[in-house]
C-alpha positions in Angstrom: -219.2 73.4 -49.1 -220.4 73.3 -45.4 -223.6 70.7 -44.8 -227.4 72.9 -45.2 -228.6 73.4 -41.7 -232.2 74.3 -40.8 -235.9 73.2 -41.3 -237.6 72.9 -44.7 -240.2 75.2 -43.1 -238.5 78.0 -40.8 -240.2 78.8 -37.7 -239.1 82.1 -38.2 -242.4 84.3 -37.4 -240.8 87.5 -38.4 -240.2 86.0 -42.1 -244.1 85.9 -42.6 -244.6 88.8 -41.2 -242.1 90.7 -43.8 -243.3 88.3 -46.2 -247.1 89.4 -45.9 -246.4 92.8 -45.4 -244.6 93.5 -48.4 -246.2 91.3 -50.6 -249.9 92.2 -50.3 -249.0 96.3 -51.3 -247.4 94.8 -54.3 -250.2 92.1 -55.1 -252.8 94.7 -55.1 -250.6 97.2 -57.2 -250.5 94.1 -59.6 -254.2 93.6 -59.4 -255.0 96.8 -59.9 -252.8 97.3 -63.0 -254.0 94.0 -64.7 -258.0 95.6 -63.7 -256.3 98.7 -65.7 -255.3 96.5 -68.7 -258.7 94.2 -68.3 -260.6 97.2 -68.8 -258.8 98.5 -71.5 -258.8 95.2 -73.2 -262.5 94.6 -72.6 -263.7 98.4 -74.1 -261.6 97.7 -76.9 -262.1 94.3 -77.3 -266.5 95.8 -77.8 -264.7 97.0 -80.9 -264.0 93.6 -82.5 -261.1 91.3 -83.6 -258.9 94.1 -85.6 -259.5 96.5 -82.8 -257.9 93.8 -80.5 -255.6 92.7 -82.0 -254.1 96.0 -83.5 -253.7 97.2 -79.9 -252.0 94.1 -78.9 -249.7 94.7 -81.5 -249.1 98.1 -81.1 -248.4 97.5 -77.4 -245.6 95.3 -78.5 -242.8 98.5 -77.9 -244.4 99.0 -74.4 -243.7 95.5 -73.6 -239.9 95.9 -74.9 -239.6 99.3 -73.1 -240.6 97.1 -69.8 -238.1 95.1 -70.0 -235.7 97.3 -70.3 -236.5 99.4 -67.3 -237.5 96.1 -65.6 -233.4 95.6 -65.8 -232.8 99.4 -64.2 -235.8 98.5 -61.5 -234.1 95.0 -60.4 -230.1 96.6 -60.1 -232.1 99.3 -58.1 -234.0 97.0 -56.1 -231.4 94.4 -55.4 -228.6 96.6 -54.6 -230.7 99.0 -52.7 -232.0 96.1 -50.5 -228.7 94.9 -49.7 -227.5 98.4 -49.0 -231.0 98.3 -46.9 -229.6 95.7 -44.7 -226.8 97.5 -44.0 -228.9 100.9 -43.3 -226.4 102.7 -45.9 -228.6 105.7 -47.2 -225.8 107.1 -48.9 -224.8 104.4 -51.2 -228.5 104.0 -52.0 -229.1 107.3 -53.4 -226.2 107.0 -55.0 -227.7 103.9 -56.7 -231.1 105.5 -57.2 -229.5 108.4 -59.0 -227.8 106.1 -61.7 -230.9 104.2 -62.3 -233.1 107.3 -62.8 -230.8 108.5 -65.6 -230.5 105.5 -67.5 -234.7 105.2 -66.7 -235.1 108.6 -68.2 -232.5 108.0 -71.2 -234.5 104.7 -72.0 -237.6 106.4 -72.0 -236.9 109.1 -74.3 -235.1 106.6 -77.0 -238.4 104.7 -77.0 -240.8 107.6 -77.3 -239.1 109.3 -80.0 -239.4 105.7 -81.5 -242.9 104.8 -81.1 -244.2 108.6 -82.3 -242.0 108.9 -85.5 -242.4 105.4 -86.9 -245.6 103.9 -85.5 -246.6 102.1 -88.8 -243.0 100.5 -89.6 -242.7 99.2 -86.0 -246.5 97.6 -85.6 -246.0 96.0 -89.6 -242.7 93.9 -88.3 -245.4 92.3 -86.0 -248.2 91.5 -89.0 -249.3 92.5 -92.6 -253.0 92.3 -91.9 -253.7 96.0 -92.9 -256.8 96.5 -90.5 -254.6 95.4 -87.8 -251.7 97.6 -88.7 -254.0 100.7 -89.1 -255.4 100.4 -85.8 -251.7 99.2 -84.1 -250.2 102.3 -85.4 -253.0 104.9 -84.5 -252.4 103.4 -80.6 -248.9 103.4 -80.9 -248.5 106.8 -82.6 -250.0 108.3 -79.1 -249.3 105.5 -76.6 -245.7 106.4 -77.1 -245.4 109.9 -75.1 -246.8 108.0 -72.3 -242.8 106.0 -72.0 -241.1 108.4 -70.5 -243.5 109.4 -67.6 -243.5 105.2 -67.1 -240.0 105.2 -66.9 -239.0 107.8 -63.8 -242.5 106.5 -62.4 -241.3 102.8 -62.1 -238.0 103.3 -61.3 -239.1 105.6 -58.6 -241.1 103.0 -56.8 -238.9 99.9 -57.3 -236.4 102.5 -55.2 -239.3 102.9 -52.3 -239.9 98.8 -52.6 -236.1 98.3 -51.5 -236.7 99.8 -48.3 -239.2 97.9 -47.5 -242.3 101.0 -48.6 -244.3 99.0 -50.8 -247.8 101.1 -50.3 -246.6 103.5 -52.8 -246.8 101.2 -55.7 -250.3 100.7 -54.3 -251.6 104.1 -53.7 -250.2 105.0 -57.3 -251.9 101.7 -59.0 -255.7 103.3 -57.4 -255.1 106.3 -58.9 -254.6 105.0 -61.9 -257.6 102.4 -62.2 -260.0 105.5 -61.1 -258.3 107.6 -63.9 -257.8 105.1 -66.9 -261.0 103.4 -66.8 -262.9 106.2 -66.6 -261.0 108.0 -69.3 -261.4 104.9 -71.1 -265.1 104.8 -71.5 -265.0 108.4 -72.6 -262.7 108.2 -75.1 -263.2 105.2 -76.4 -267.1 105.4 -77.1 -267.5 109.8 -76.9 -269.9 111.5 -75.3 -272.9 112.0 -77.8 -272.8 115.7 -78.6 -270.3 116.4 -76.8 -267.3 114.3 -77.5 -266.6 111.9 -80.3 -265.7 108.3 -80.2 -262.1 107.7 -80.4 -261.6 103.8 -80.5 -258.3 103.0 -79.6 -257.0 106.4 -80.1 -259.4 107.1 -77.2 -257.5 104.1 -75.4 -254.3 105.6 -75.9 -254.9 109.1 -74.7 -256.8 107.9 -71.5 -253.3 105.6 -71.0 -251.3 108.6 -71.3 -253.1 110.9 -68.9 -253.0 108.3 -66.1 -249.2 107.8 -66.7 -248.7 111.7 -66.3 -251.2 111.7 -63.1 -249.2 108.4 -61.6 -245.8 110.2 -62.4 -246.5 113.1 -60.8 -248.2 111.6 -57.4 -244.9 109.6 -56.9 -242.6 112.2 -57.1 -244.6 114.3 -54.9 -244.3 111.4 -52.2 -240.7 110.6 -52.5 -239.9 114.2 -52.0 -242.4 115.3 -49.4 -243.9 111.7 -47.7 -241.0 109.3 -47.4 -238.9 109.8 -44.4 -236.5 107.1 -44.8 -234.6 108.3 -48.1 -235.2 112.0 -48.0 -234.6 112.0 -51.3 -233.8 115.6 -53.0 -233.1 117.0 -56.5 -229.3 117.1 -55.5 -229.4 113.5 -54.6 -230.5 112.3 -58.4 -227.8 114.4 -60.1 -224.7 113.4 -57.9 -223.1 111.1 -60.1 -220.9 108.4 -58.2 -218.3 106.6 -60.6 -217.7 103.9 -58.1 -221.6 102.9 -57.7 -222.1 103.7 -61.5 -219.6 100.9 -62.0 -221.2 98.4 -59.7 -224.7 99.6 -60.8 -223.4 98.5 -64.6 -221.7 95.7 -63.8 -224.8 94.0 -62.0 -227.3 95.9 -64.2 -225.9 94.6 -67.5 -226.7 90.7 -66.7 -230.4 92.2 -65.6 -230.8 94.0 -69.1 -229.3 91.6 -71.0 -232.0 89.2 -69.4 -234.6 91.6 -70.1 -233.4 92.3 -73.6 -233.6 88.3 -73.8 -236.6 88.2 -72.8 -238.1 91.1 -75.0 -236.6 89.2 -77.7 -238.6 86.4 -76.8 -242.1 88.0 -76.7 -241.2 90.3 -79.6 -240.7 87.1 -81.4 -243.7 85.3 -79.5 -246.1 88.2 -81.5 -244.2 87.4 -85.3 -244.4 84.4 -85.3 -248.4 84.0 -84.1 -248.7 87.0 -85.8 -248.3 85.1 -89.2 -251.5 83.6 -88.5 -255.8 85.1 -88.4 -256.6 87.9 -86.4 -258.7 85.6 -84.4 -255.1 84.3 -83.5 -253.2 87.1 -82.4 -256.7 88.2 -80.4 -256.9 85.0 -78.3 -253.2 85.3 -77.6 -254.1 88.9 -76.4 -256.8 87.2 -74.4 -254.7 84.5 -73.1 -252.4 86.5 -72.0 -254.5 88.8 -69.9 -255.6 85.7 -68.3 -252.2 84.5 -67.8 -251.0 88.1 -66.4 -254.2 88.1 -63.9 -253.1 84.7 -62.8 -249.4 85.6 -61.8 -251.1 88.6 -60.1 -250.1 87.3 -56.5 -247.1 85.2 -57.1 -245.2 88.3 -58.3 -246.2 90.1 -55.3 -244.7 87.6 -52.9 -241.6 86.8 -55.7 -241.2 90.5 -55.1 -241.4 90.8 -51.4 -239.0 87.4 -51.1 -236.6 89.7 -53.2 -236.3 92.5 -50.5 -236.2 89.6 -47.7 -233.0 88.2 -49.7 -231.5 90.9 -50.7 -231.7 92.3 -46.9 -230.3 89.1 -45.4 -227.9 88.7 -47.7 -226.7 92.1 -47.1 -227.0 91.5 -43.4 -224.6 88.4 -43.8 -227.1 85.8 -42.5 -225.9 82.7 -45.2 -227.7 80.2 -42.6 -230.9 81.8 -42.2 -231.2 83.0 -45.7 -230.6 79.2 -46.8 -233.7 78.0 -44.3 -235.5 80.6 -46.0 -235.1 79.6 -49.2 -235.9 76.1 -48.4 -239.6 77.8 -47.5 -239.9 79.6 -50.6 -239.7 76.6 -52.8 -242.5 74.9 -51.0 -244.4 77.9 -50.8 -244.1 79.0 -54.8 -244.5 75.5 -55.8 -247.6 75.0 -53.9 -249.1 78.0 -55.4 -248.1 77.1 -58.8 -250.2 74.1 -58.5 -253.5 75.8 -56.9 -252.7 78.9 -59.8 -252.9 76.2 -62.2 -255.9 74.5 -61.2 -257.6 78.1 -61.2 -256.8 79.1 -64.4 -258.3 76.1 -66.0 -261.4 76.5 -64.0 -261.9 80.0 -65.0 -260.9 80.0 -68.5 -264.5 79.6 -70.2 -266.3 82.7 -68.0 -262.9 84.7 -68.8 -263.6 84.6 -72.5 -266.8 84.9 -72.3 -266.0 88.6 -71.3 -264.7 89.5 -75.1 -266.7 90.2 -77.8 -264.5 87.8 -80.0 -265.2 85.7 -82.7 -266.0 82.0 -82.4 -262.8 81.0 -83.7 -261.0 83.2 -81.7 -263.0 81.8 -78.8 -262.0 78.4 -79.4 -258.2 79.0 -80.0 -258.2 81.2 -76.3 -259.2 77.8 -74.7 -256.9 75.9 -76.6 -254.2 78.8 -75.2 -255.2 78.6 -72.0 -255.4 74.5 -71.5 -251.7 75.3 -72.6 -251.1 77.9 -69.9 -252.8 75.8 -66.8 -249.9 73.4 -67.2 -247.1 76.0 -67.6 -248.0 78.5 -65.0 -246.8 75.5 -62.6 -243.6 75.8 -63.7 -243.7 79.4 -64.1 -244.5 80.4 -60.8 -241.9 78.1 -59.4 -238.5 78.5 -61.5 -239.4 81.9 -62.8 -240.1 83.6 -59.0 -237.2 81.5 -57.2 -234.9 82.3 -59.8 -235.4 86.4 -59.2 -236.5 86.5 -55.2 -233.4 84.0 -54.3 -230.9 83.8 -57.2 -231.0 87.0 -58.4 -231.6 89.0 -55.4 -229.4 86.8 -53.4 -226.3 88.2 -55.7 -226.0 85.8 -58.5 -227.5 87.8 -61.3 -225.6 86.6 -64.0 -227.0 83.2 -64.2 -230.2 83.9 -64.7 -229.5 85.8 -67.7 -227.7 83.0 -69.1 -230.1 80.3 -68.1 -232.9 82.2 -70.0 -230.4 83.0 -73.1 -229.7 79.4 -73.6 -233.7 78.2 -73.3 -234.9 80.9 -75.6 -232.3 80.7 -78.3 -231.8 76.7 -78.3 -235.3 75.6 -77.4 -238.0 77.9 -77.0 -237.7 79.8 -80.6 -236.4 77.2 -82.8 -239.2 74.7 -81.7 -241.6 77.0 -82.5 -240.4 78.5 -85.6 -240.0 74.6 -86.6 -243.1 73.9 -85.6 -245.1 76.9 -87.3 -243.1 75.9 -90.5 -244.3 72.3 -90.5 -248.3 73.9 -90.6 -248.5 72.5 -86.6 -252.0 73.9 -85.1 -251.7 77.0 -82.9 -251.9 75.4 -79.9 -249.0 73.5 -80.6 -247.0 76.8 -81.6 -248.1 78.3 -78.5 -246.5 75.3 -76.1 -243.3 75.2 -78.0 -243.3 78.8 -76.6 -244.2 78.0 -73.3 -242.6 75.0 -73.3 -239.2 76.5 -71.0 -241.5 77.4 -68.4 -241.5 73.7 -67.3 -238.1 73.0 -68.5 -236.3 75.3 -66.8 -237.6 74.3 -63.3 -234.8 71.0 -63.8 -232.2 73.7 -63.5 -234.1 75.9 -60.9 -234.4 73.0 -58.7 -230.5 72.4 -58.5 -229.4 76.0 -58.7 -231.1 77.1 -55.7 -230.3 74.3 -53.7 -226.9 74.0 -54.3 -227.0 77.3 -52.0 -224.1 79.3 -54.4 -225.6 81.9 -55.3 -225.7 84.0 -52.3 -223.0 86.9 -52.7 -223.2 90.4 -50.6 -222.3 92.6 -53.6 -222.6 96.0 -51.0 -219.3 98.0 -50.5 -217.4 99.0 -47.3 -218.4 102.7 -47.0 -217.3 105.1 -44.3 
């Protein structure tokens, strides 16, 4: 292999620039959507442990339906962007058109789901019958909002490859004005004028908003965005040869989402085993812990479009000085994320109306998760902004297949099984988060992972 060239830091002004451009549309999308979820967790959370907990539960299929159209989002993005740096148009519609079918298939398959069998999916999660009562009133409703979720995401991971971010952003707005104050309507009723609705009310004020976002970003791709001009024709050409590299590159990036689903899905059995003061810090935790990757993801997006487009341009030597930045950067911010979320963690629960056992395990939780999100922010946005989007898609998948299935799971199902506190469940589970940054560390400097996986078109 020919010797790494270039600075540990690049010089390269016009990498910032790209960098910061993209990345703050994408960090306030994220912030805005976690404000969405803090404000539904908080209302609900008024209504006590059960109420908590039961729509933690029942959000359990949204987070597997994520996952999956995470998959169709990151073929879309990563061979769009490498089509990008080649200024093909074609191909990427072509691309855009496979993904919003599959998007829309997905969607369907998981709202049909969700609204015919709320109860039996929330009771393979817990037994606690208050808990499964108000998990399968949420889910019964929360399902019809999948679909519109589905064409919207895909839809704006396709404007993200071409480097138009502010969608995602404008979108996010609308939906923090429209949830929220849905939210407090529903949730608590107007007196004499509308009843409360709990988390019923939760759901329904979810579901408008995803209608509203859906709508507002199809009205933009086809009217605003002058760089796709995407029409109705466009989405239902179907291209065998792009369908075929979509599947072969998309495959590895579901399977890694499936992984991954499987992961959380079995994250929520086997906590869910335990008290309901359990399963609501673990909601609470993990608000914290999604509010604290709020930025990173931003930027681990943004560096995706970056690689992707050089890699697609054919600049190996630049891309690897790049790359070389990245690390430094993600791993500084793993260590100042860190920091922050153990400094915050006590005014952050002190937002829920929770119990004070459920208190005390949240800050056992999130001692745990100040020490992962190091790792986290390092291995887990390297591995998608340079490995993944650089062409190398399959590893991934199998690096996250072997920690979840040899390490992650059984040490916590071992662990759970011996009577091991909480806390000590909940690190087994976050315990590849560190782990895997070993492997991160020698993957992406080995510098093998950059592959151009665009086609010669005429």
């Amino acid at each position: 292999m020919e010797k790494v060239k270039g600075r540990i830091i690049t010089r390269d002004k016009s990498f910032y620039i790209n960098l910061i451009a993209l990345a703050v549309p994408i960090a306030l999308q994220n912030l805005i959507t976690f404000l969405v979820n803090m404000a539904d967790n908080v209302m609900i959370g008024s209504l006590g442990d059960d109420a908590i907990s039961g729509v933690y539960m029942g959000g359990q299929l949204q987070t597997v339906i994520q996952m999956f159209i995470g998959g169709i989002e990151g073929a879309v993005a990563i061979l769009s962007a490498q089509y990008w740096g080649k200024k093909d148009i074609k191909s990427i519609k072509k691309i855009i058109a496979v993904g919003a079918a599959l998007a829309v298939s997905f969607g369907i398959i998981f709202t049909l789901a969700a609204t015919i069998f709320p109860r039996q999916i929330v009771l393979i999660f817990t037994r606690e019958t208050n808990v499964v009562d108000e998990g399968a009133a949420y889910l019964g409703i929360i399902g019809f909002s999948y679909i519109f979720f589905s064409i919207t995401q895909v839809s704006i991971a396709s404007m993200r490859s071409v480097e138009t971010p502010k969608i995602g952003l404008y979108v996010s707005l609308l939906a923090l004005v429209v949830n929220v104050g849905l939210n407090y309507i529903f949730i608590f009723g107007i007196e004499g004028i509308l009843p409360a609705m709990k988390v019923r009310g939760a759901a329904i004020a979810t579901l408008i908003s995803r209608v509203i976002e859906m709508i507002v970003v199809l009205l933009y791709v086809r009217f605003k965005d002058k760089k796709l001009k995407l029409r109705v024709k466009d989405l239902v050409h179907f291209d065998k040869v792009i369908a075929k590299d979509f599947i072969k590159y998309g495959l590895p990036l579901v399977g890694g989402q499936v992984v991954w689903s499987v992961n959380m899905l079995a994250n929520s059995m086997i906590l869910g085993k335990y008290t309901s003061e359990v399963m609501a810090a673990t909601s609470i935790a993990g608000m914290l812990s999604n509010l604290a990757y709020v930025f990173i993801n931003g930027l681990s997006n943004a560096v995706g479009v970056i690689t992707g487009k050089t890699v697609g341009q054919g600049l190996f030597e630049k891309m690897k000085e790049y790359a070389k930045t990245v690390q430094v950067i993600f791993l500084c911010l793993g260590v100042i994320t860190g920091i922050g979320v153990f400094l915050i963690k006590n005014p952050f629960i002190s937002m829920y109306n929770t119990s004070v056992e459920g208190a005390a395990y949240a800050s056992e939780f999130i001692n745990v998760l100040a020490v992962t999100t190091v790792g986290t922010c390092y291995q887990a946005s390297c591995l998608f902004g340079l490995v993944k989007s650089g062409g190398d898609i399959s590893f991934v998948f199998k690096n996250d297949s072997i920690f979840v299935f040899c390490v992650v799971l059984p040490s916590a199902i071992i662990s759970s099984y011996l009577g091991a506190p909480p806390w000590v469940v909940f690190a087994c589970l976050k315990c590849d988060q560190i782990l895997k940054c070993f492997v991160a560390v020698v993957k992406i400097n080995r510098f093998n992972w950059m592959k151009n996986l665009t086609r010669e078109t005429t």
